[in-house]
SEKE-768974 format. One record per residue: residue in one letter; x, y, z of N, C-alpha, C, O in turn. Coordinates in steps of 0.2 Angstrom, whole numbers, padded with zeros to 4 digits, always signed. Each point is the difference from the previous one (the first is absolute). Layout:
BEGIN
AXYZXYZXYZXYZ...
***
This chain:
BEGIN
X-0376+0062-0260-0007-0003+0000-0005+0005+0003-0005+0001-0003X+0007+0001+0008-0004+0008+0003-0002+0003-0004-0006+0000-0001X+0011+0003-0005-0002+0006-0004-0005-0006-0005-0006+0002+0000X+0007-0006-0002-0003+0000-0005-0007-0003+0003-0004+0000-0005X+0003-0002+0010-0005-0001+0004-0006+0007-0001-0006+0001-0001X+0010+0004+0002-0002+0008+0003-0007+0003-0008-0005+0003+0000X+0010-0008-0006-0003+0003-0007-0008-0002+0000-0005+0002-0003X+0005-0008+0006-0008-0003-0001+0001-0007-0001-0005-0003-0002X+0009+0001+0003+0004-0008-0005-0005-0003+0005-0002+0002+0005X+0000-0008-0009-0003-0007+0004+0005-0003+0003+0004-0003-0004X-0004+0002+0011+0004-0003+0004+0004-0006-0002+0006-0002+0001X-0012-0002-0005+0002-0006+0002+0003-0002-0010+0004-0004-0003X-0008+0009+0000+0005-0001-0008+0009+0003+0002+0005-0001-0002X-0008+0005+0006+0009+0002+0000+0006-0005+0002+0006-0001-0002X-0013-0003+0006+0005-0004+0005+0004-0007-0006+0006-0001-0002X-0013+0000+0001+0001-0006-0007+0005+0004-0003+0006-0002+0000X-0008+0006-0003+0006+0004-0006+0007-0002+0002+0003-0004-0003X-0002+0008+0008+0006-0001+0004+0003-0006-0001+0004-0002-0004X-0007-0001+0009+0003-0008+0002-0001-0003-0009+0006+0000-0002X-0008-0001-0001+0003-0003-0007+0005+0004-0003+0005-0003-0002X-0006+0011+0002+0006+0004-0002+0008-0004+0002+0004-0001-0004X-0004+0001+0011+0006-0004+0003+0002-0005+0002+0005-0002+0003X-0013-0005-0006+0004-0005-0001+0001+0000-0006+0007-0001+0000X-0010+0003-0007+0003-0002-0005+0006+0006-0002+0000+0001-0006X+0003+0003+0011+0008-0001-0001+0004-0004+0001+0004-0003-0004X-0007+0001+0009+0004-0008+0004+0002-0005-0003+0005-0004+0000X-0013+0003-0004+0001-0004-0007+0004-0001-0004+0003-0004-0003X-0005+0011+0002+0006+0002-0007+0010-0001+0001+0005-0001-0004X-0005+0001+0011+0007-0003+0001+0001-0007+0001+0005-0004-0003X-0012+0000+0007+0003-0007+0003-0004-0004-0006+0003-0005+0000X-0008+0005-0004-0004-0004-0003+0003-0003-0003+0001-0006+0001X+0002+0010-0009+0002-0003-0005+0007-0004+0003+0002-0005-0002X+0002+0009+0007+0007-0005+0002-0002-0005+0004+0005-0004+0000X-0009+0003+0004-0003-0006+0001-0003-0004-0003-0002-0004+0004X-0001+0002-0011-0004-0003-0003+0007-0003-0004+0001-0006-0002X+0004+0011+0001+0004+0000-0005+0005-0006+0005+0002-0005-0003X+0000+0005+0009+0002-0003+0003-0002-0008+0004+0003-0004+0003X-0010+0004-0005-0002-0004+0004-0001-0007-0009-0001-0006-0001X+0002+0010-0003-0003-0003-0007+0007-0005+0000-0001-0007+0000X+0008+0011+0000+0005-0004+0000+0000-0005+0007+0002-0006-0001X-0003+0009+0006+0000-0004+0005-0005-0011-0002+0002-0006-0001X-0006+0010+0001-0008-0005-0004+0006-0005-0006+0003-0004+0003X-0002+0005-0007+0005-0001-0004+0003-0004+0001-0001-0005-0003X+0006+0004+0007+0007-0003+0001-0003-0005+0005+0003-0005+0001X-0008+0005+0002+0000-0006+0005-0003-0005-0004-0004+0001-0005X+0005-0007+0008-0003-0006-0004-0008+0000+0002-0003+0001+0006X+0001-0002-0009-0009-0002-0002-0003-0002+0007-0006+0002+0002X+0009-0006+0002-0003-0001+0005-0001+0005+0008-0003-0002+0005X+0008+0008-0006-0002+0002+0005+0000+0007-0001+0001+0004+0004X-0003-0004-0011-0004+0008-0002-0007+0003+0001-0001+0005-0001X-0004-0010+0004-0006+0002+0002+0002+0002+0009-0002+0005+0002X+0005-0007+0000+0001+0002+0006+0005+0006+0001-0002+0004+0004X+0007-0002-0008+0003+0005+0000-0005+0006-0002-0001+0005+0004X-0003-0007-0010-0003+0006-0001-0006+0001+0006-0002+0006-0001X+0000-0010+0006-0005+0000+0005+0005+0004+0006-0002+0004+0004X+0007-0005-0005+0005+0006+0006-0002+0005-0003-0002+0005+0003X+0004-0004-0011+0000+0009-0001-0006+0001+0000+0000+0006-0001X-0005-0009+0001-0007+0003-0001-0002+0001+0007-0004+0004+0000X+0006-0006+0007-0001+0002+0004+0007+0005+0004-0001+0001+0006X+0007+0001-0008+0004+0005-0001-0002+0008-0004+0001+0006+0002X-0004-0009-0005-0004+0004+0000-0005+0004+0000-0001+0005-0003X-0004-0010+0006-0004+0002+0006+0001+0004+0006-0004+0005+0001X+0010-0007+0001+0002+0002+0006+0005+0007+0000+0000+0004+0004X+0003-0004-0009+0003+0008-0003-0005+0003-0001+0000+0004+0005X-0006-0004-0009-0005+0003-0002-0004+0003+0005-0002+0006+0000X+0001-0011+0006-0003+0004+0005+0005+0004+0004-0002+0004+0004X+0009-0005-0003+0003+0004+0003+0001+0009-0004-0001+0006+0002X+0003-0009-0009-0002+0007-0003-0006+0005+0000+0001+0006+0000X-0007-0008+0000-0006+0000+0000+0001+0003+0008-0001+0006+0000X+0003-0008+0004+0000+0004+0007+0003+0007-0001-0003+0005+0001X+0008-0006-0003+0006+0006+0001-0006+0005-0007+0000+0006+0000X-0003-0008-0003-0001+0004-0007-0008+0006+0005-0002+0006-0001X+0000-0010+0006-0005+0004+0002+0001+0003+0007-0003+0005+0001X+0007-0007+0002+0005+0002+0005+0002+0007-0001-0003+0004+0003X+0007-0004-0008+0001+0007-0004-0006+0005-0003+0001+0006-0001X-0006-0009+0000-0006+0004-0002-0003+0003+0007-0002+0005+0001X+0002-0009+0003-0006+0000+0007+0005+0007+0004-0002+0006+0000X+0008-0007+0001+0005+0006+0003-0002+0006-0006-0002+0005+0002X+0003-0007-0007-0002+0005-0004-0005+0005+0001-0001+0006+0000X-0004-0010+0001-0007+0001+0000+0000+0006+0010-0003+0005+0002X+0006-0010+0001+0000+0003+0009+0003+0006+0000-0002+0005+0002X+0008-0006-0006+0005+0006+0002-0002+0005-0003-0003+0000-0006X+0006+0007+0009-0002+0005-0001+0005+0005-0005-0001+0006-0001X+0007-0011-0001+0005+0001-0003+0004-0005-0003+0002-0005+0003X-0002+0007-0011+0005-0003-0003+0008-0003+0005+0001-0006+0000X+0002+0010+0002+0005+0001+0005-0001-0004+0007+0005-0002+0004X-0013+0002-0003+0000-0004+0008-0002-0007-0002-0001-0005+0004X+0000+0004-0011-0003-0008-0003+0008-0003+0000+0002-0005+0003X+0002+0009-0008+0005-0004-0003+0007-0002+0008+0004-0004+0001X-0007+0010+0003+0004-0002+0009-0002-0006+0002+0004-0004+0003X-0011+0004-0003-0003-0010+0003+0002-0001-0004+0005+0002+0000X-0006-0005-0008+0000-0007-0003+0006-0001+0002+0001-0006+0002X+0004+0011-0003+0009-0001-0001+0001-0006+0009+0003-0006+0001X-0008+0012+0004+0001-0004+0006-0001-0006+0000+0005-0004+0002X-0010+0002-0003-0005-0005+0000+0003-0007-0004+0000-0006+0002X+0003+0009-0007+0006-0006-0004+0005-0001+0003+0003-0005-0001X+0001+0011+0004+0007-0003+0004-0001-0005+0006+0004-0005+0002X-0012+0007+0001+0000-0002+0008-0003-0010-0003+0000-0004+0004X-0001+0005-0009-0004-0005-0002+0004-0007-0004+0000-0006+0000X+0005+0011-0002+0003-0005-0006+0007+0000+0005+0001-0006+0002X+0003+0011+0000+0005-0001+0004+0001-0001+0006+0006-0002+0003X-0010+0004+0000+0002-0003+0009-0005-0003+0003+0001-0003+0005X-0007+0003-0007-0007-0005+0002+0004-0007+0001+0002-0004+0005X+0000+0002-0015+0001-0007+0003+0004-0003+0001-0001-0006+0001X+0009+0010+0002+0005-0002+0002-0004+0000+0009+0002-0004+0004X-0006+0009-0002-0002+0002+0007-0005-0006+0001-0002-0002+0006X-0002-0002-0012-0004-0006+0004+0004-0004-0002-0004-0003-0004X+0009+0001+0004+0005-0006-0003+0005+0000+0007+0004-0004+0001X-0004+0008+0003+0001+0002+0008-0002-0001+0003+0002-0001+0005X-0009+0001-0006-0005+0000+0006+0000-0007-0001+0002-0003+0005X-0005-0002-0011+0001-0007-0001+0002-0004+0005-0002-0003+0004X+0011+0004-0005+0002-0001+0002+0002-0001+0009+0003-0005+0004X-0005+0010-0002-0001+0003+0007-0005-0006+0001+0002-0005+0003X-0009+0005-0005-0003-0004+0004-0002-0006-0002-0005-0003+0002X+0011+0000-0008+0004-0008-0001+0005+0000-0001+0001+0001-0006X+0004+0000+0011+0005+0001-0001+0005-0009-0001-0002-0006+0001X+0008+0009-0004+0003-0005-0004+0007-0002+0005+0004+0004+0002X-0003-0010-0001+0008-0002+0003+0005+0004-0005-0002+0001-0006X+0009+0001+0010+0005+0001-0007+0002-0005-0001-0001-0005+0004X+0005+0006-0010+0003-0006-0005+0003-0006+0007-0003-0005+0001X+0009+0007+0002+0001-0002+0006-0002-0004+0002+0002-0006-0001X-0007+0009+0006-0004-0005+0004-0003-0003-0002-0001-0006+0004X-0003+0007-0010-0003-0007-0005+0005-0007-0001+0000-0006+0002X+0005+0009-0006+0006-0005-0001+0000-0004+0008-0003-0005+0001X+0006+0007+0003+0001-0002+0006-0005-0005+0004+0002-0006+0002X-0009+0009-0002-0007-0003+0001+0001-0007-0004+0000-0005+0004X+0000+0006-0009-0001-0004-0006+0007-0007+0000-0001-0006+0001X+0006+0008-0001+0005-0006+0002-0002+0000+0008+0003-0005+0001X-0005+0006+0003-0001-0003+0007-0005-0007+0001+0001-0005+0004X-0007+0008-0009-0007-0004+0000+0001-0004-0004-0005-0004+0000X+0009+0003-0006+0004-0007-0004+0006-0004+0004+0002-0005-0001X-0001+0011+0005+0006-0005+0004-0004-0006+0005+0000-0006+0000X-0003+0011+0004-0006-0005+0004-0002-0004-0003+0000-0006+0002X-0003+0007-0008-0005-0006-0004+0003-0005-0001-0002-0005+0000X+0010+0006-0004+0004-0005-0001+0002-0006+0003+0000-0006-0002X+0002+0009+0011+0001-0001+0004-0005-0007+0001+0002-0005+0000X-0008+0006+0000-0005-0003+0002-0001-0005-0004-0001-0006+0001X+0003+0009-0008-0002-0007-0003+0004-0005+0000-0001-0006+0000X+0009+0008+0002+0006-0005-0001-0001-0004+0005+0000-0006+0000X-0001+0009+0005-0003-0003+0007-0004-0007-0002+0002-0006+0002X-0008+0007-0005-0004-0005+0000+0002-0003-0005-0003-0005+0000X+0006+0005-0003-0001-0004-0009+0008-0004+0000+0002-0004-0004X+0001+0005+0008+0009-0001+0004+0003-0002+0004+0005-0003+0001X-0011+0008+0005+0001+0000+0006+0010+0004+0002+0004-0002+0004X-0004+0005-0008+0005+0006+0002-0002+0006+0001-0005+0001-0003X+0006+0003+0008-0002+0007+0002+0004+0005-0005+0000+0006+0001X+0003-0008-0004+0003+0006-0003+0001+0000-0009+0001-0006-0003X+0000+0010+0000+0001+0000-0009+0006-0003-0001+0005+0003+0003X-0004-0007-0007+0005-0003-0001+0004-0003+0004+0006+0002+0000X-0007-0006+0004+0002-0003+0006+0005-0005-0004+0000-0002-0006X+0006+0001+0012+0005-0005-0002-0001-0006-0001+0001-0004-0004X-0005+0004+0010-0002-0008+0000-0005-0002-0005-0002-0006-0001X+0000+0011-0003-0004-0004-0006+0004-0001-0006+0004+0004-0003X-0005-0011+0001+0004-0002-0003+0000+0001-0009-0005-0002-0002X+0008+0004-0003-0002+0002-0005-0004-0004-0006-0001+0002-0006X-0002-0008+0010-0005-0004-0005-0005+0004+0000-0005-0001-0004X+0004+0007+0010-0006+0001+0001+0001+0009-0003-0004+0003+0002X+0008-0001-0004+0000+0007+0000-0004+0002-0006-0002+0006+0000X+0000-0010-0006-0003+0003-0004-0010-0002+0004-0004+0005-0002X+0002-0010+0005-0005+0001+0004+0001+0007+0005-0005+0003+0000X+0008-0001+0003+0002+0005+0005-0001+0006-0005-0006+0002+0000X+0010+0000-0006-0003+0005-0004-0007+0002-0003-0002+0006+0000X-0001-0011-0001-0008+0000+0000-0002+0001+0006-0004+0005+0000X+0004-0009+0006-0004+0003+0005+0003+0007+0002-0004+0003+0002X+0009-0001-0002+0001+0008-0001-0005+0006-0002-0005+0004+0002X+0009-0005-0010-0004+0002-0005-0008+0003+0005-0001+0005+0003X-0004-0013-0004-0005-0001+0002-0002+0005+0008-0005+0002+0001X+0010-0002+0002-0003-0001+0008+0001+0011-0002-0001+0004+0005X+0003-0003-0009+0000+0008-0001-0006+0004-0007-0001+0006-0001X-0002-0012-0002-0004+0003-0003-0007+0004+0004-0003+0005-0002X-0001-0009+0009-0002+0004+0004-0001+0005+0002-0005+0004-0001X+0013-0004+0004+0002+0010+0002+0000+0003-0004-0001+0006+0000X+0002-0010-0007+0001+0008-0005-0005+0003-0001-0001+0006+0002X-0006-0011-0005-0006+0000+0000-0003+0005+0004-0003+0005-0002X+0005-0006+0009-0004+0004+0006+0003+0006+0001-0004+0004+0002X+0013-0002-0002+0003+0004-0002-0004+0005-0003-0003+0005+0000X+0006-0008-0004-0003+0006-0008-0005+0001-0002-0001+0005-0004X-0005-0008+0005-0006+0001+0000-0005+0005+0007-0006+0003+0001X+0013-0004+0002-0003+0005+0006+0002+0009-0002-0003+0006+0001X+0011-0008-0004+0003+0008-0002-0005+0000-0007-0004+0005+0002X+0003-0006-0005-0005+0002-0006-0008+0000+0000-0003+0002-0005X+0001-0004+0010-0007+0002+0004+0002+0007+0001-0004+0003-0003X+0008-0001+0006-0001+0009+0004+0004+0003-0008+0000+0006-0002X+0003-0010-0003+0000+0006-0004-0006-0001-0006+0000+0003-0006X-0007-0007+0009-0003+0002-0005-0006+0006+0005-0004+0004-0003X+0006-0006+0012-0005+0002+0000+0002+0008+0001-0005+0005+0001X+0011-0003-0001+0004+0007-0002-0003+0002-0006-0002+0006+0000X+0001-0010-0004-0004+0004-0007-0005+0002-0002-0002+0003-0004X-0003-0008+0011-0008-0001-0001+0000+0009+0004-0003+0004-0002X+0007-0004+0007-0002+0005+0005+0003+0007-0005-0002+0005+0001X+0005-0006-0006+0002+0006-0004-0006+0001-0005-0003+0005-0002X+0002-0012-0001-0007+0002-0006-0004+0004+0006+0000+0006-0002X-0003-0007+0007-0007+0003+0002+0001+0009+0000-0004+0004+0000X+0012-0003+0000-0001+0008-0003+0000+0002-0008+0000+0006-0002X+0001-0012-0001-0004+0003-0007-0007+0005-0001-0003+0003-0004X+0001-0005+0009-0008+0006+0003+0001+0006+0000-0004+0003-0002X+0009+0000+0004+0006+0007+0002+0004+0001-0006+0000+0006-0002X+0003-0012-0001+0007+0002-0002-0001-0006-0006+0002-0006+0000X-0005+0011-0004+0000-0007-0010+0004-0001+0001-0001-0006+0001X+0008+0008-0001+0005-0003-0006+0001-0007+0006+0001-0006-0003X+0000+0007+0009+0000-0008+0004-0005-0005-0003+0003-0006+0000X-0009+0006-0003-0004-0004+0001+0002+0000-0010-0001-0006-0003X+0004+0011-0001+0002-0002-0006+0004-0004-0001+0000-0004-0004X+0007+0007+0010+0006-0006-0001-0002-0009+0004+0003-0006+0000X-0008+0007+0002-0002-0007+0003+0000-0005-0005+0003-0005+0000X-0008+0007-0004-0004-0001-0006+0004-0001-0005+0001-0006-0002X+0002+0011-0002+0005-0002-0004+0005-0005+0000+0001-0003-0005X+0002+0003+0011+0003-0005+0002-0003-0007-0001+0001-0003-0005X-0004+0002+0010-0006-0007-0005-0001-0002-0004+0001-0006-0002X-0002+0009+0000-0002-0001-0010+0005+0001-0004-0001+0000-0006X+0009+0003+0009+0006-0001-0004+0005-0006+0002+0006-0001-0002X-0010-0003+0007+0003-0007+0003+0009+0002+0005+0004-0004+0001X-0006+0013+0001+0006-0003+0003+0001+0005+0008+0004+0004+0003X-0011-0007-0001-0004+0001+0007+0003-0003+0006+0006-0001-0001X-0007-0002+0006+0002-0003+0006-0002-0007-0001+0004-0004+0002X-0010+0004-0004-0004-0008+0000+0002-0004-0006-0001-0006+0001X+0003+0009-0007+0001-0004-0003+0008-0002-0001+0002-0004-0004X+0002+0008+0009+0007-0001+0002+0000-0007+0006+0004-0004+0000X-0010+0006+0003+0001-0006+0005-0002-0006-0004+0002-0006+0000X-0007+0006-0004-0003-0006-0005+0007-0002-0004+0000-0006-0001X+0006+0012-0001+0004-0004-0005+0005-0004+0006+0004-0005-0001X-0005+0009+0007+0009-0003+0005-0005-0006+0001+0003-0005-0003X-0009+0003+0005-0001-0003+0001-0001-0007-0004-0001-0005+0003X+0002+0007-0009+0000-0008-0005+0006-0002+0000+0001-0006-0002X+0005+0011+0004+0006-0002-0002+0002+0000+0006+0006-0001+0000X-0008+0000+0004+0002-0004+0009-0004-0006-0003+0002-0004+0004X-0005+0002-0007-0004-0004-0002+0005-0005-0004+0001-0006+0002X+0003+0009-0007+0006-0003-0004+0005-0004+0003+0002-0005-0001X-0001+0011+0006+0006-0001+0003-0002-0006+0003+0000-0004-0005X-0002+0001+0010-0002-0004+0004+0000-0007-0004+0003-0005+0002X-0006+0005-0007+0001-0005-0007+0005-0002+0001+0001-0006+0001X+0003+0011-0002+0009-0001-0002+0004-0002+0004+0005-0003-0001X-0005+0006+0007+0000-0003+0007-0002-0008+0001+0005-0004+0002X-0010+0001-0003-0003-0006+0001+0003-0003-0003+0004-0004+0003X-0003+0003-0012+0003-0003-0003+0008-0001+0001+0002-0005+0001X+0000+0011+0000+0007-0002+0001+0002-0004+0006+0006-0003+0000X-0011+0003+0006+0001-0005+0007+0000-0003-0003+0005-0003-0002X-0013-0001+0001-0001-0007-0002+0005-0003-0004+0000-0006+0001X+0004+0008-0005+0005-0001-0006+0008-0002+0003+0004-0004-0002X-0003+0007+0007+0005+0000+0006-0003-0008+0003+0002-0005-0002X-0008+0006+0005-0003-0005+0005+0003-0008-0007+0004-0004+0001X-0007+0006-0005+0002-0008-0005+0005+0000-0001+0001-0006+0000X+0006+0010+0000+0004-0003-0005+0005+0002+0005+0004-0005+0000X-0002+0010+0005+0005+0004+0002+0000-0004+0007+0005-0003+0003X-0012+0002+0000+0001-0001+0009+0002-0010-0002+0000-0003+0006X+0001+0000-0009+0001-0008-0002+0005+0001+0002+0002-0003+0005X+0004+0008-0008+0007+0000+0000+0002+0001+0006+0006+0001+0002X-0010-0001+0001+0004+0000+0008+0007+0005+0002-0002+0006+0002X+0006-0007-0003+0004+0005+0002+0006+0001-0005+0005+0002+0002X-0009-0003-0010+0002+0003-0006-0007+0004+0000-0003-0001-0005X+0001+0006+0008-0006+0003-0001+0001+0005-0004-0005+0002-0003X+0012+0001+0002+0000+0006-0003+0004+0000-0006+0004+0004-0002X-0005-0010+0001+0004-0004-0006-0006+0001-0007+0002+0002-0006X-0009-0003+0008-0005+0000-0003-0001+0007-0004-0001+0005+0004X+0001-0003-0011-0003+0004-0003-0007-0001-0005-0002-0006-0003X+0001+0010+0003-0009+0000-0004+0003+0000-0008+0004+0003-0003X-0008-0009-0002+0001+0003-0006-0005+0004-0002-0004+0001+0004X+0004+0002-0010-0004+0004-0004-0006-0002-0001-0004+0004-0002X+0002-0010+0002-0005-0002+0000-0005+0000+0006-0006-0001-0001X+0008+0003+0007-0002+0003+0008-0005+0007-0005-0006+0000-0002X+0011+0004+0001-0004+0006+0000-0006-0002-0004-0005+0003+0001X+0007-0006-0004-0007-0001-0008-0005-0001+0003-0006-0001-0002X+0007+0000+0008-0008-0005+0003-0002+0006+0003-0006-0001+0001X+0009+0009+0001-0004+0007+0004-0001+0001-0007+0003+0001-0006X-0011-0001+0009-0005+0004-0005-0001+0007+0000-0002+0003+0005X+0004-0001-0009+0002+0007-0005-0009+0006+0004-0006+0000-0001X+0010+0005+0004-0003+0005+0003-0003+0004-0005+0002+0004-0004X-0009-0005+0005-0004+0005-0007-0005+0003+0006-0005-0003+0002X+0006+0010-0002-0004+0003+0006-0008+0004-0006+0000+0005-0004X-0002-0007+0005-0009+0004-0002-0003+0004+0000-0006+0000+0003X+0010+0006-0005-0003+0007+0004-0009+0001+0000-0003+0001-0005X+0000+0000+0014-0008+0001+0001-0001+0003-0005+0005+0004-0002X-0012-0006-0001-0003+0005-0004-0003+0005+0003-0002+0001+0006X+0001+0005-0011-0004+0008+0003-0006-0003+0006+0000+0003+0006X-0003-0008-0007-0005-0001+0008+0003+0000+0004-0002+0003+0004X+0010-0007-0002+0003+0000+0003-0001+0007+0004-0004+0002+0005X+0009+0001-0007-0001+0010+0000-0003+0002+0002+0002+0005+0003X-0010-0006-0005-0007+0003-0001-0001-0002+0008-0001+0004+0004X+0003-0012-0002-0004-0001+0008+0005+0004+0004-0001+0001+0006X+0004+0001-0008+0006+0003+0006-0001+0008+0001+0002+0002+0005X-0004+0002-0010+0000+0007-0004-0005+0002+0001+0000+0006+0002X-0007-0011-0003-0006+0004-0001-0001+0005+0004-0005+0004-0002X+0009-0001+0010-0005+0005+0004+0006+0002-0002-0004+0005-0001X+0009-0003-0001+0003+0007-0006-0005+0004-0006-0002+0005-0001X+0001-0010-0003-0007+0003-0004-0003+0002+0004+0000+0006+0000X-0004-0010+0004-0006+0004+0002+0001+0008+0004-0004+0004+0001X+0010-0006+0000+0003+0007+0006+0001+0005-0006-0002+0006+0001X+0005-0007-0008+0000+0006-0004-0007+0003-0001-0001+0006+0000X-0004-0014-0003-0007+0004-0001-0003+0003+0005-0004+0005-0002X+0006-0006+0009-0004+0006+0004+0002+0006-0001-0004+0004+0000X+0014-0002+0000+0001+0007-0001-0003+0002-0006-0004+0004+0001X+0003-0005-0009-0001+0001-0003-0007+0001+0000-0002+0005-0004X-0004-0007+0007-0006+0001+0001+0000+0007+0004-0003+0006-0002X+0008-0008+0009+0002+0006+0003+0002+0008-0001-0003+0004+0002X+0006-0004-0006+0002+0005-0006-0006+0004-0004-0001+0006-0002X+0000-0012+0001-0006+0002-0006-0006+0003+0006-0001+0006-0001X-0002-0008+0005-0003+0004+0005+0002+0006+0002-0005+0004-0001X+0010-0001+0003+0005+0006+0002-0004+0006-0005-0004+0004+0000X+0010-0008-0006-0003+0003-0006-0008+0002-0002-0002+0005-0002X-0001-0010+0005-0008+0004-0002-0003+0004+0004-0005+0003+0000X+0010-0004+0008-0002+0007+0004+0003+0005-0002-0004+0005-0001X+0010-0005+0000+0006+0005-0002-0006+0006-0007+0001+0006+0000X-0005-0009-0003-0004+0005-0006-0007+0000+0003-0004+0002-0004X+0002-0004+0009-0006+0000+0001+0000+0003+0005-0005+0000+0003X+0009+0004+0001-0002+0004+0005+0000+0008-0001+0005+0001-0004X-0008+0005+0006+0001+0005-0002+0005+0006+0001+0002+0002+0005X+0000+0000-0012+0006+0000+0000+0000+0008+0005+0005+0001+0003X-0009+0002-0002+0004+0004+0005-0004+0000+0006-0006+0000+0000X+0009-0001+0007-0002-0001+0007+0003+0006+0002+0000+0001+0007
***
């Protein structure tokens, strides 16, 4: 970029030149195989959640587009600073190792460090302690036994004792696990904020969103289906409670017909649509469009200063 600076070139045609010069390389690799790909995709889905799909790839890429758009003038601006062919191609090479390979394994540490996560372990552990207690508490009141499954409770009552079970542990779970999924989103909020430093974090945030297979929409799926299960749980007490606890001390004489299950309403989970994504994601975009503004600033000092000092 030097030399051809040296000749008389207009700073800023070059720069344009350039930057189209190697987006529409870029193009010429990923365009048609993504048009060609998203056309089949568009395709095969049924009618109604084809505007939505194509509203993910239309902001896919978006969000590619400004990440490449960074790296396309990124390489122009070095181009432009360095004093060498051979000292340009030593940064970019750096600048993508340190960026793409140990940046975001090094802020996925650092996250971590400062919300840190129980191990499997002591969650488990944690977890049946604070179900036990609760359990405890309910059978107490609802029985007046201190303990699960006490002797003295008599078997008329054990499919009532399975619901308040059940029940007296839906709480902890709640609180449990919304406490461990709280630090693993807010592990991700503190890694997006180095997408400012380190695109490809603020790329992978992004994509992930809008390919529905991010952290939030993983707790949105477990959580429809702790949602099912609990259904299935209630139904089958209650069903015990009618027909199983009568029998007194033929309680386990009692089997479900097929007609039980008929009544658990059939799990149809509704994958969020791209808003969904978008409210979770938007400071990923916006963190691409600054490097990318960024960039593109570099570059217009990189040819506008003089070239020999």
């Amino acid at each position: 970029m030097r030399q051809l600076l040296s000749i008389g070139v207009s700073g800023r045609s070059l720069l344009l030149g350039k930057a189209v010069a190697l987006a529409g390389c870029v193009g010429i690799l990923i365009v048609p195989l993504g048009l060609a790909f998203a056309t089949i995709v568009l395709a095969r889905l049924p009618a109604g959640e084809r505007l939505d799909v194509a509203y993910r790839m239309m902001l896919l890429s978006a969000g590619y587009g400004l990440y490449l758009g960074f790296y396309i003038f990124l390489t122009l601006a070095i181009s432009a600073l360095a004093r060498s062919s051979r000292a340009a191609l030593v940064l970019l090479l750096g600048f993508w190792v340190t960026t793409t390979l140990i940046a975001p394994r090094t802020a996925s540490e650092a996250a971590n460090l400062v919300y840190p996560t129980p191990s499997r372990l002591d969650f488990n552990d944690h977890l049946s302690h604070e179900i036990s207690e609760a359990a405890d508490e309910a059978w107490n009141s609802n029985f007046g036994v201190r303990t699960q499954w006490d002797a003295s409770l008599p078997l008329s009552k054990w499919g009532a004792a399975l619901k308040v079970d059940d029940q007296a542990g839906y709480g902890v779970l709640d609180k449990t696990f919304g406490k461990l999924w709280d630090t693993f989103e807010n592990q991700q909020r503190l890694q997006q904020y180095g997408g400012i430093a380190i695109p490809v974090i603020a790329l992978r945030d992004f994509s992930m969103g809008l390919a529905g297979t991010d952290f939030s929409q993983h707790r949105d799926f477990s959580t429809a289906a702790e949602m099912q299960r609990r259904k299935i749980q209630d139904i089958v007490s209650q069903d015990l409670i009618d027909h199983a606890d009568p029998l007194g001390n033929a309680h386990f004489t009692y089997k479900a017909q097929s007609s039980l299950w008929a009544t658990v309403p059939q799990f149809k989970y509704q994958l969020p649509p791209a808003s969904f994504a978008l409210t979770h994601h938007w400071p990923a975009l916006v963190l691409l469009a600054i490097t990318f503004g960024l960039a593109i600033g570099l570059a217009r000092y990189g040819i506008s200063r003089p070239l020999m000092r």
